[in-house]
C-alpha positions in Angstrom: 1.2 15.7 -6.3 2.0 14.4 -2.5 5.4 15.7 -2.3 6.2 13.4 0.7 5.5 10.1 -1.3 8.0 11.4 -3.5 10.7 12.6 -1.5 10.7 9.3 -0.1 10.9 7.6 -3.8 13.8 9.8 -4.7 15.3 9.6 -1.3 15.3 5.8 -1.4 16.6 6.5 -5.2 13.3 4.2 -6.6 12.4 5.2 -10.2 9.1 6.4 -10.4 5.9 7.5 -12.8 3.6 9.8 -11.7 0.0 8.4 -13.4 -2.9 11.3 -12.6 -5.8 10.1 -13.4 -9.6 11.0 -12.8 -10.1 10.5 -8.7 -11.2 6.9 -7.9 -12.2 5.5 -4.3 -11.3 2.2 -4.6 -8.0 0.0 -6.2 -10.5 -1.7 -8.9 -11.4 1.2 -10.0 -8.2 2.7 -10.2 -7.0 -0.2 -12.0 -9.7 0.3 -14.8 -9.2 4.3 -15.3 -5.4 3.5 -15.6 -6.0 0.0 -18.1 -3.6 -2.0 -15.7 -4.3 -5.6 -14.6 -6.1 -5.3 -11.1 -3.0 -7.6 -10.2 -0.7 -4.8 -10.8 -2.7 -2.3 -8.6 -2.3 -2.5 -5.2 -4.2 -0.9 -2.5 -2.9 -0.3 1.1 -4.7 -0.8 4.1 -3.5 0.0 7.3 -3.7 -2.9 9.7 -3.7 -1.9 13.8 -1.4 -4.1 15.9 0.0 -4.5 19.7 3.2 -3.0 18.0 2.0 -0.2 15.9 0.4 -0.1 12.6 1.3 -2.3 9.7 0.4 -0.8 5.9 -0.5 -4.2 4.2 -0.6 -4.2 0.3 -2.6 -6.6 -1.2 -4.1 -6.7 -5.3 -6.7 -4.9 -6.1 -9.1 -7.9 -6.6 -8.3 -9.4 -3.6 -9.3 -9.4 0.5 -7.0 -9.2 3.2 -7.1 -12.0 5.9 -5.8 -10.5 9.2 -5.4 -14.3 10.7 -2.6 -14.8 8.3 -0.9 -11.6 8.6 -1.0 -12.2 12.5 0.4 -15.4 11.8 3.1 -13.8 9.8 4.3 -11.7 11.9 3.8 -13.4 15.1 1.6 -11.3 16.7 -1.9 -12.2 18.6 -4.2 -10.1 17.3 -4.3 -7.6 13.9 -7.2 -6.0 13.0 -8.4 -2.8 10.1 -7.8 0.0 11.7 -11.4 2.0 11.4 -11.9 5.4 9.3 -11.6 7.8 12.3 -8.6 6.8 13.6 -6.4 6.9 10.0 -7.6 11.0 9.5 -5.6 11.6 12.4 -2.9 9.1 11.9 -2.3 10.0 8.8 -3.7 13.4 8.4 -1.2 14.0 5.2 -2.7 11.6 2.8 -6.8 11.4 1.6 -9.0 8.9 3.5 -7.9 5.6 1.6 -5.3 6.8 -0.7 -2.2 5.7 1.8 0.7 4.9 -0.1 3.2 1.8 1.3 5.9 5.1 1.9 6.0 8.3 3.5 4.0 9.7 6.3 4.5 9.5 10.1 6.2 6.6 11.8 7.9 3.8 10.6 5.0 1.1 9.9 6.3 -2.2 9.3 5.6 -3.2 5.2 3.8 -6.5 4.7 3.4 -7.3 0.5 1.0 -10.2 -0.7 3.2 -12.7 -2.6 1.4 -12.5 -5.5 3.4 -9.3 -6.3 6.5 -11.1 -6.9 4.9 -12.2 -10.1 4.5 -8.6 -11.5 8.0 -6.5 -12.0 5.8 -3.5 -11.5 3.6 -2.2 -8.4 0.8 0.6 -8.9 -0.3 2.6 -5.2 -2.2 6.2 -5.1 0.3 8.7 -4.2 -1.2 9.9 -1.3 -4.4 11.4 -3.3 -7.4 9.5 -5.0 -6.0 11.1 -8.2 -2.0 10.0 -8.7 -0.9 7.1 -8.6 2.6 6.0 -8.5 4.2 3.0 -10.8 7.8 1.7 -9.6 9.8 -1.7 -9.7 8.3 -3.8 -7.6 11.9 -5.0 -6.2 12.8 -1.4 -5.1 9.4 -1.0 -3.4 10.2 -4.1 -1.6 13.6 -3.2 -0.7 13.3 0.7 0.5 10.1 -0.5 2.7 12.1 -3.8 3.7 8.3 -5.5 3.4 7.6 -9.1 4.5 6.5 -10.8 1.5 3.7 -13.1 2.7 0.2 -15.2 1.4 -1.7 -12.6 3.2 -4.8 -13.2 1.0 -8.1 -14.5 1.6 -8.3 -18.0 0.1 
């Protein structure tokens, strides 16, 4: 269990489940070992700015389009931040298992809008093998998250 991604639930007083599960590598796949909707799985990825990093969560089944979250938040330019950088970025989480909380710095939160239709979000915990469930509403709020079509059409 990442201890941090749960400090920061019970911190922001979110209600949480802890789902282990065997270790996947991507959100589909998650979604499958856990028999949730791949609309109800999200995957983060972190998205490199002028400002900072953004964590952008976006379903499972879908692509990010970096033009519309640049849009979004009015920025020129956003692009995926590669491999080698996010080990030492985030060097308290697995290669692709950041979760939308916790860790270093305070990355702004962008959500895909497609969330707002599910009153539950599924993210790894910080580790290819826990995921965490919580109301979709308190993920929104404790992250203050844009809520945006940030999807490829």
């Amino acid at each position: 269990m990442n201890i941090a991604v749960i400090s920061e639930l019970e911190r922001h007083h979110i209600r949480y489940e802890l789902l282990p599960h065997p270790p996947t590598k991507t959100a589909a796949a998650e979604a499958h070992v856990l028999h949730l909707p791949l609309g109800e799985v999200a995957k983060t990825l972190i998205l490199g700015t002028q400002n900072g990093y953004v964590r952008a969560l976006v379903p499972a089944s879908k692509r990010i389009d970096p033009t519309k979250v640049a849009v979004e938040l009015v920025l020129d330019d956003v692009w995926l931040v590669p491999e080698s950088e996010l080990v030492g970025a985030y060097p308290e989480f697995e290669l692709g298992a950041i979760p939308p909380v916790s860790g270093p710095g305070h990355d702004r939160v962008i959500v895909d809008q497609t969330f707002r239709d599910h009153p539950w979000i599924v993210f790894e915990a910080g580790r290819h093998d826990e995921s965490v469930r919580v109301r979709t509403s308190d993920l929104l709020a404790a992250t203050y998250a844009i809520v945006a079509d940030i999807c490829l059409d």
